[in-house]
C-alpha positions as CSV (number, residue, x, y, z in Angstrom):
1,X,30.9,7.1,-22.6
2,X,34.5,7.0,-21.9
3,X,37.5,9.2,-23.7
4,X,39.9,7.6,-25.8
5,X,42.7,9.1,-27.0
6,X,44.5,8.1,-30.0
7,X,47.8,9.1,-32.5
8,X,47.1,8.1,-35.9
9,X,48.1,9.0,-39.7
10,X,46.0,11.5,-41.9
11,X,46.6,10.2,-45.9
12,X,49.1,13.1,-46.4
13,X,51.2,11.2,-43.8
14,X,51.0,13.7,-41.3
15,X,51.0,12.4,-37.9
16,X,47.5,14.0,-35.8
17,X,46.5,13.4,-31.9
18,X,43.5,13.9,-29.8
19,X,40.9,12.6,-27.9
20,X,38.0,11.1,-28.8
21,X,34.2,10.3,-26.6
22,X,33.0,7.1,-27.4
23,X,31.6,3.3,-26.1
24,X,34.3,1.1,-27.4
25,X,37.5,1.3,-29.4
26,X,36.2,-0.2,-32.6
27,X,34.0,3.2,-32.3
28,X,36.9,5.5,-32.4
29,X,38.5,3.5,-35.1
30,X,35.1,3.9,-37.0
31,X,34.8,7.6,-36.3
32,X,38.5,8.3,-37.1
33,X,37.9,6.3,-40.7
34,X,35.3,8.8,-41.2
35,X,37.9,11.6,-40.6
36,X,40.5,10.1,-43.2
37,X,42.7,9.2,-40.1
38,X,44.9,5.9,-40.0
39,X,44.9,5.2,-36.1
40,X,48.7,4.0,-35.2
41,X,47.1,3.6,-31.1
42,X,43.7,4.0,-29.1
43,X,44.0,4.2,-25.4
44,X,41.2,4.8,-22.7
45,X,42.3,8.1,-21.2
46,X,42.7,8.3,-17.3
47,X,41.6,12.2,-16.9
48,X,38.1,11.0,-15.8
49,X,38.8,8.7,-12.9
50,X,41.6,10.6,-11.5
51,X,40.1,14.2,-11.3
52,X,37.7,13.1,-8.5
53,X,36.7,16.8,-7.6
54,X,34.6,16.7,-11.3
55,X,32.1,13.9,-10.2
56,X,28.3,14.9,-10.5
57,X,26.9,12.9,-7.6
58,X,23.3,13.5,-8.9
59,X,25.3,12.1,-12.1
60,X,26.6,9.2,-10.6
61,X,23.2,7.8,-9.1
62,X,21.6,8.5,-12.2
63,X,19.1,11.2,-10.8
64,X,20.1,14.0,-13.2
65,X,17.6,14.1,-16.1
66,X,16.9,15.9,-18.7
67,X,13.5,18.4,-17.8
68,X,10.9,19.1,-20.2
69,X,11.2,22.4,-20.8
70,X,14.9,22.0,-21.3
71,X,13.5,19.6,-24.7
72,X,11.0,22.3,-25.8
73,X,13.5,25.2,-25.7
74,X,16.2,23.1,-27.7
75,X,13.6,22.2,-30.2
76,X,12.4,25.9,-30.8
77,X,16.0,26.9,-30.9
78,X,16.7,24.4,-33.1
79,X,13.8,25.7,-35.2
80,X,15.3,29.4,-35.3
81,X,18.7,28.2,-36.5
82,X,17.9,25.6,-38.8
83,X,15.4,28.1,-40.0
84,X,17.9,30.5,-40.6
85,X,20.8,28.7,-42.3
86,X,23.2,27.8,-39.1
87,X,25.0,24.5,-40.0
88,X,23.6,21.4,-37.6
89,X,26.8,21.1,-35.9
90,X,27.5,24.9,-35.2
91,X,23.7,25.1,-34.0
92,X,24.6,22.1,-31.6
93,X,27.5,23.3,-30.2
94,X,26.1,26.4,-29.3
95,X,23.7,25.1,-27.7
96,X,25.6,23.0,-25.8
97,X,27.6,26.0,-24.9
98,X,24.4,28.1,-24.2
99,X,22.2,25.7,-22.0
100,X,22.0,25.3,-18.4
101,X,21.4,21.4,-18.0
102,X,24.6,19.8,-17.2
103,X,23.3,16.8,-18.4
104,X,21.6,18.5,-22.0
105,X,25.3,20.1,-21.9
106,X,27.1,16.6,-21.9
107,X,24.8,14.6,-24.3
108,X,24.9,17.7,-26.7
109,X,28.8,17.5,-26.7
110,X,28.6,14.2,-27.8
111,X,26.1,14.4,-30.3
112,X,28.6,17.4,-32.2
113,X,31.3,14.9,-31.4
114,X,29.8,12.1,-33.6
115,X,28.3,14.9,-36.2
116,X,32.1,15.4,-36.8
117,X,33.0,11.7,-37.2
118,X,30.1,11.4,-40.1
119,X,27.1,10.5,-38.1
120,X,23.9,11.8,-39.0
121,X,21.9,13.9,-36.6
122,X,19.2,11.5,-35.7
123,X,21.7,8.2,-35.8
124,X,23.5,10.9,-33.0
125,X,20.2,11.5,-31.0
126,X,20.0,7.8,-31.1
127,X,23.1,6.9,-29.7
128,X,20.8,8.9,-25.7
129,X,17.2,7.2,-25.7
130,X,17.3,8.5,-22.1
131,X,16.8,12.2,-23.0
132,X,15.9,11.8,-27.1
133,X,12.7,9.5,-27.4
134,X,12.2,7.5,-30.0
135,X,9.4,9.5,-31.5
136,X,11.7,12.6,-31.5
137,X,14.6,11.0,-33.7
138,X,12.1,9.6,-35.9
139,X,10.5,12.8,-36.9
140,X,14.1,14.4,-36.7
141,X,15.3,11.4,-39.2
142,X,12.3,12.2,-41.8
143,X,12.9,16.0,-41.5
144,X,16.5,15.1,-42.5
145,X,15.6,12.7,-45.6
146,X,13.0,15.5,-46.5
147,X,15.0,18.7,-46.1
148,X,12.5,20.3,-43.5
149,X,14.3,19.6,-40.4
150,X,13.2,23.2,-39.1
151,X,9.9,22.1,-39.4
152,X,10.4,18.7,-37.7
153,X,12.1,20.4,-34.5
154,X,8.7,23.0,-34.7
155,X,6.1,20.2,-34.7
156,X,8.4,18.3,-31.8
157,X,8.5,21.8,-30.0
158,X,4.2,21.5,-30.0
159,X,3.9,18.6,-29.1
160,X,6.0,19.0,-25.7
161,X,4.6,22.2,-25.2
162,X,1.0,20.6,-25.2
163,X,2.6,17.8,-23.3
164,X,4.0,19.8,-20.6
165,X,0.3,22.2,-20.4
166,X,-1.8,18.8,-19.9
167,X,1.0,17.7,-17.2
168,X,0.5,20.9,-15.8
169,X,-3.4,20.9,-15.5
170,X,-3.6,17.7,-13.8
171,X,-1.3,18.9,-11.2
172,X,-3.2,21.6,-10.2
173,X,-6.5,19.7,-9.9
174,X,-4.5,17.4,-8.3
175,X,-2.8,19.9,-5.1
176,X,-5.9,20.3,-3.4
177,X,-7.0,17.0,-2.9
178,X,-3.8,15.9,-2.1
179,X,-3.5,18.6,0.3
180,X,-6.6,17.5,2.0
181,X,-5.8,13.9,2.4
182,X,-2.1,14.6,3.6
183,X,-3.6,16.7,6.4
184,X,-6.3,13.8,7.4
185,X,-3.3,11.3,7.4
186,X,-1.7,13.5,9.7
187,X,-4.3,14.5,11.8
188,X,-5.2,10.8,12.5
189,X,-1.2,10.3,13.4
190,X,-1.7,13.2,16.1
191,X,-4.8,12.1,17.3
192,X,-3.5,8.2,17.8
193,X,-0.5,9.4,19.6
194,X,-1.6,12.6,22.1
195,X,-5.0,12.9,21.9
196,X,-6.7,9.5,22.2
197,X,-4.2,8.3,25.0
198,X,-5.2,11.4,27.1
199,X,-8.8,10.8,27.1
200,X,-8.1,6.8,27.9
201,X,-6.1,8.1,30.7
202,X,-8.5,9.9,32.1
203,X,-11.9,7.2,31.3
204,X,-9.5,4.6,33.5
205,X,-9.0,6.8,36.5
206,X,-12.7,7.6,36.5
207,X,-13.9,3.9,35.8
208,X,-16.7,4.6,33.3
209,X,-18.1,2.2,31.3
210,X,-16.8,2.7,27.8
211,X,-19.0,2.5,24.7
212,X,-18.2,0.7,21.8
213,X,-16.8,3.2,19.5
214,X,-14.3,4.7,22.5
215,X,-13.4,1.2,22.9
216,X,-12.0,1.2,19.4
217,X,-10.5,3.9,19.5
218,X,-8.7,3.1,22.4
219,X,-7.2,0.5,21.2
220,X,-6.4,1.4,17.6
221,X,-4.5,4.1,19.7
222,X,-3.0,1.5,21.6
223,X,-2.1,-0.6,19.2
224,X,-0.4,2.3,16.9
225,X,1.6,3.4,19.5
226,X,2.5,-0.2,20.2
227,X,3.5,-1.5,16.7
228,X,4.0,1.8,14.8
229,X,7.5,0.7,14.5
230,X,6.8,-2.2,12.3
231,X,3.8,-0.6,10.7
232,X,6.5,1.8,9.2
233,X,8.9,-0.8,8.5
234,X,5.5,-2.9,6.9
235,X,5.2,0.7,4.9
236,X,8.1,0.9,3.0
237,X,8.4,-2.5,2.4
238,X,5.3,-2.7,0.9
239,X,6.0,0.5,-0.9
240,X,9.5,-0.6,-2.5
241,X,8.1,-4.2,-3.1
242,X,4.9,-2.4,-5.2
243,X,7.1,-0.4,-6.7
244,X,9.6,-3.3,-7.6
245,X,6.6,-5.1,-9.5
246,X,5.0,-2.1,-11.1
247,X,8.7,-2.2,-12.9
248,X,8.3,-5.4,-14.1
249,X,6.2,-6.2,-17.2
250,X,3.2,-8.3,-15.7
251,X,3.1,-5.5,-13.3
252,X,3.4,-2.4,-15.2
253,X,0.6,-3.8,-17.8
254,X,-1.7,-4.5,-14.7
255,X,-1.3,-1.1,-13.4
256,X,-1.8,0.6,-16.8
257,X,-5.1,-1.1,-17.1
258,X,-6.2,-0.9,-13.6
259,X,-5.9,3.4,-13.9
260,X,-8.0,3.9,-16.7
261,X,-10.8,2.3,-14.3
262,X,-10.3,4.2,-11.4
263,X,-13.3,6.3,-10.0
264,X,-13.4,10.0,-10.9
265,X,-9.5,10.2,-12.2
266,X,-9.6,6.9,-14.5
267,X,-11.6,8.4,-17.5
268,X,-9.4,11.8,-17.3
269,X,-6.2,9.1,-17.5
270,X,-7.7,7.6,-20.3
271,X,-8.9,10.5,-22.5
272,X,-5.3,12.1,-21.6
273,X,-3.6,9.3,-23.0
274,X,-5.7,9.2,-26.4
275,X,-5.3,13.2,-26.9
276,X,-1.5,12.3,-26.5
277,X,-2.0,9.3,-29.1
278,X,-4.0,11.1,-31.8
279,X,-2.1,14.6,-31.6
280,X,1.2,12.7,-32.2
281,X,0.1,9.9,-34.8
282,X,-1.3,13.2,-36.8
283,X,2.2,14.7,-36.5
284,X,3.9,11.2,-37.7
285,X,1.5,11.5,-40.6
286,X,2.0,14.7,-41.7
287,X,5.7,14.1,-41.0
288,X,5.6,11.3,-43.7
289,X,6.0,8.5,-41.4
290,X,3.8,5.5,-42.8
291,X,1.3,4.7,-41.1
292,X,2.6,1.1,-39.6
293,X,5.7,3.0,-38.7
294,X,3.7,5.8,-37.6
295,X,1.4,3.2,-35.1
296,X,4.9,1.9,-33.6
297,X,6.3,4.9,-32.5
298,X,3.2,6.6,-31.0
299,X,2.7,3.5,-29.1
300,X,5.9,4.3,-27.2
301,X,4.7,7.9,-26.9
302,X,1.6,6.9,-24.9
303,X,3.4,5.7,-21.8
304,X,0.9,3.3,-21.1
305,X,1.4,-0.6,-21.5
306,X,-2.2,-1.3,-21.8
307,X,-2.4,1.6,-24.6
308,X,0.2,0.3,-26.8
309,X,-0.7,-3.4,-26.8
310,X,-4.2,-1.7,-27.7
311,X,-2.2,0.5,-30.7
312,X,0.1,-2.4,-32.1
313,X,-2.8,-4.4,-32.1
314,X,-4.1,-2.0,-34.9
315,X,-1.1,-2.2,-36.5
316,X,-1.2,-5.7,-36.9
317,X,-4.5,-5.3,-38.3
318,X,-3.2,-2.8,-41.0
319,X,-0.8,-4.7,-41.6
320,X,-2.8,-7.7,-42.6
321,X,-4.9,-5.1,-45.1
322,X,-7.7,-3.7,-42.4
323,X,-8.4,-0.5,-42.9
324,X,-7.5,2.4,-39.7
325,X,-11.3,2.6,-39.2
326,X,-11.8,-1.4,-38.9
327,X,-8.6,-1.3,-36.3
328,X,-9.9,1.8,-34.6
329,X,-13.5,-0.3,-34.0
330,X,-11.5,-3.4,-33.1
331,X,-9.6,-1.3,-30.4
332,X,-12.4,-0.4,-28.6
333,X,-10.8,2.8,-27.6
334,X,-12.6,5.6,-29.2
335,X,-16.0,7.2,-29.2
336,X,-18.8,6.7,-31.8
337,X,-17.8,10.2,-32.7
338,X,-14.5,10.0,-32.9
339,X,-14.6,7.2,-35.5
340,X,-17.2,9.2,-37.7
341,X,-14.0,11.9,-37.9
342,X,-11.4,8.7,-38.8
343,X,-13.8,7.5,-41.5
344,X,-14.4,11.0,-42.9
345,X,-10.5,10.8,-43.0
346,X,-10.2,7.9,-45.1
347,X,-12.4,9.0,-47.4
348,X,-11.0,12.6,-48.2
349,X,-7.4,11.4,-47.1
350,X,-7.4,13.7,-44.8
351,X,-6.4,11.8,-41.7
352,X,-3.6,13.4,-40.5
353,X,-5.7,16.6,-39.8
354,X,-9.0,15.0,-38.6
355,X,-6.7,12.8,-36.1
356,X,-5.6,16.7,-34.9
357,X,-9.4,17.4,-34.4
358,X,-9.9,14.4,-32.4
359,X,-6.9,15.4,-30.4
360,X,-8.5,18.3,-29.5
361,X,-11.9,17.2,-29.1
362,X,-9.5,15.1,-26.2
363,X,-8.0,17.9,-25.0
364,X,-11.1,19.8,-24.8
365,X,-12.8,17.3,-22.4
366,X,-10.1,16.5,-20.2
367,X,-9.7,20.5,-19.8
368,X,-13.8,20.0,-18.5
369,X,-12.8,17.0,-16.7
370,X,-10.2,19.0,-14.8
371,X,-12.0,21.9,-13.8
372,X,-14.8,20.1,-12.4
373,X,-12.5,17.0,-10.9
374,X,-11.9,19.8,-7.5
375,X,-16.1,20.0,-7.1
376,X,-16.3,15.9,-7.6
377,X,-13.5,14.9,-5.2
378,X,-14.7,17.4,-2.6
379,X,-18.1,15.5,-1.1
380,X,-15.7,12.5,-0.6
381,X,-13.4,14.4,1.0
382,X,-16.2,16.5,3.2
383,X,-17.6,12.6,3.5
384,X,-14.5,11.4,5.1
385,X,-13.9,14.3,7.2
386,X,-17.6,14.1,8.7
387,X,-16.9,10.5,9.2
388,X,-13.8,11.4,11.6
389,X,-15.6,13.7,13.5
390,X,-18.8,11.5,13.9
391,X,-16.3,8.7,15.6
392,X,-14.3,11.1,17.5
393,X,-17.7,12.6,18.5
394,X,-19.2,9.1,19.3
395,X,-16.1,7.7,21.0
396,X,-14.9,10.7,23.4
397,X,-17.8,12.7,24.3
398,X,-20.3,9.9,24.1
399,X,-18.2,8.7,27.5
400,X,-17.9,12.6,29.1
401,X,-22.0,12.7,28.8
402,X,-23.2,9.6,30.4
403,X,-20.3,10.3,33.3
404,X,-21.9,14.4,32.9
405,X,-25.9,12.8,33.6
406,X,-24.3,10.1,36.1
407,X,-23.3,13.0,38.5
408,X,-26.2,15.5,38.0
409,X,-28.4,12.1,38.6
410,X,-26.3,11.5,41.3
């Protein structure tokens, strides 16, 4: 956003300046009306651009973003103070003042800065999709219209918290393997470009026939140290290009279905992304989000193209008068069991805290999942390892024997 400042008129006649953050000059004009303030001129200030020394560079290339736990502290603060009586914009400016994110700190300012022009909070939280999702100002926008907004920023402050634990969990599982498979990358690089070359070296000077398997790994050798320019080149070209079309839409919905397949990982992927779906449709529900509303906005939570078309499909199907068991079989996402608890909901009207039970029936499977994905992914690993040292064995001291028997037979 860019500052304007402005002189205008309040209706006493008494002449008022100041500066204003905002998108446009029809938006100061609009907040100013709010304020009871005739503005006389609006001008784009020039502080910005000329005090050079202030430029974020992380800022400026858009790599400055707003962390996770940075959102689950401001929503239990949030909690405390709205809990306790603090007005909305003195909460937010103290925590603007109080919080070590620049970038929390900035959008915070101008969230109190278009409090005080007469916005509401969530049309304010609106105004950043990049830090406030759209799930968040919708539960902060019925907690508003029902006068529990402290316990709208408490159920957003569980949900992240259980967000951030399963992100947490998969990491782990996820360091040794990839620990393992960085070191085999790297050993193969070493071996290719000082090993290999030494023992080719020395099987020319001696003029042995070569087997098979040393031949390839001769030149495998040969050719990586021959072409390893354009191999990396190849690498990041193909690396940026895949990750040019995983941005597009075709691309992003092939990948999205193609991970909930994948061996070992893929089911883990899938039952994450359901535990996320169910925990926060239950707390839409219980928020008083209907349930087509409800269905829109967790399909955005999910973070998973093939998900949501999935989820909107059910919509569609509410929509058209199908009950949310019919749309849940239709899916063809959830177990037998897990649709015995959505039917039991319908019929007691109870969904919002069955859908809570199937979230942690989720949870409680992709905890297993995790804790036994280290013991699966080891034999592969141990299988890929063996297979290195069974060529390495073939091709290099296959040679050194035959030459070894050739001179004790000589």
């Amino acid at each position: 956003m860019a500052v304007f400042t402005y002189i205008g008129r309040k209706a006493s006649g008494e002449q008022v300046k100041g500066s204003i953050e905002a998108t446009s000059t029809s938006a100061v004009a609009e907040q100013l009306s709010r304020q009871s303030i005739i503005p006389i001129t609006i001008e784009q200030g020039k502080e910005a651009i000329e005090s050079g020394g202030d430029v974020d560079i992380a800022e400026l290339l858009g790599l400055e973003k707003v962390s996770l736990d940075d959102i689950i502290v401001l929503c239990r603060q949030m909690h405390a103070l709205m809990r306790s009586g603090v007005p909305i914009l003195r909460s937010i400016n103290g925590l603007a003042e109080s919080t070590t994110s620049k970038k929390l700190k900035k959008v915070l300012t101008e969230v109190a800065s278009q409090l005080e022009g007469g916005y509401a909070l969530s049309s304010a939280l609106n105004q950043h999709p990049d830090v406030f999702s759209s799930l968040f100002i919708s539960i902060v926008h019925v907690g508003e219209n029902t006068g529990q907004l402290d316990g709208a920023f408490l159920k957003l402050a569980s949900y992240f918290e259980r967000e951030q634990e399963t992100r947490k969990r998969i990491k782990s599982a996820m360091r040794y393997p990839s620990f393992v498979i960085t070191a085999i990358v790297v050993a193969i690089v070493i071996l290719n470009i000082f090993v290999i070359p030494t023992f080719a070296d020395m099987f020319s000077r001696l003029g042995a026939d070569l087997p098979l398997a040393t031949r390839i790994l001769i030149n495998s050798s040969e050719f990586f140290l021959t072409y390893w320019p354009h191999m990396l080149v190849a690498t990041i070209g193909v690396f940026f290009g895949l990750r040019q079309y995983l941005r597009t839409e075709t691309g992003k919905f092939r990948w999205d279905k193609r991970k909930l397949k994948l061996p070992i990982v893929g089911s883990i992927i899938e039952r994450s992304i359901l535990s996320r779906f169910t925990h926060s449709f239950a707390i839409v529900l219980k928020a008083g989000v209907p349930m087509t509303s409800g269905l829109t906005l967790v399909s955005d939570a999910v973070d998973n193209d093939f998900m949501k078309d999935k989820i909107l499909k059910m919509r569609q199907g509410i929509e058209s008068g199908e009950s949310l068991l019919r749309t849940a079989i239709s899916s063809q996402l959830f177990t037998p069991l897990v649709l015995q608890m959505v039917a039991v909901g319908e019929e007691t009207g109870r969904v919002d805290e069955l859908l809570e039970e199937v979230g942690d029936y989720y949870e409680r499977e992709v905890d297993y999942d995790l804790s036994t994905l280290t013991a699966r992914i080891e034999p592969i690993l141990l299988v890929i390892v063996a297979a290195m040292v069974l060529v390495l064995a073939l091709g290099i001291f296959t040679p050194m024997w035959d030459m070894a028997s050739a001179f004790q037979g000589g």
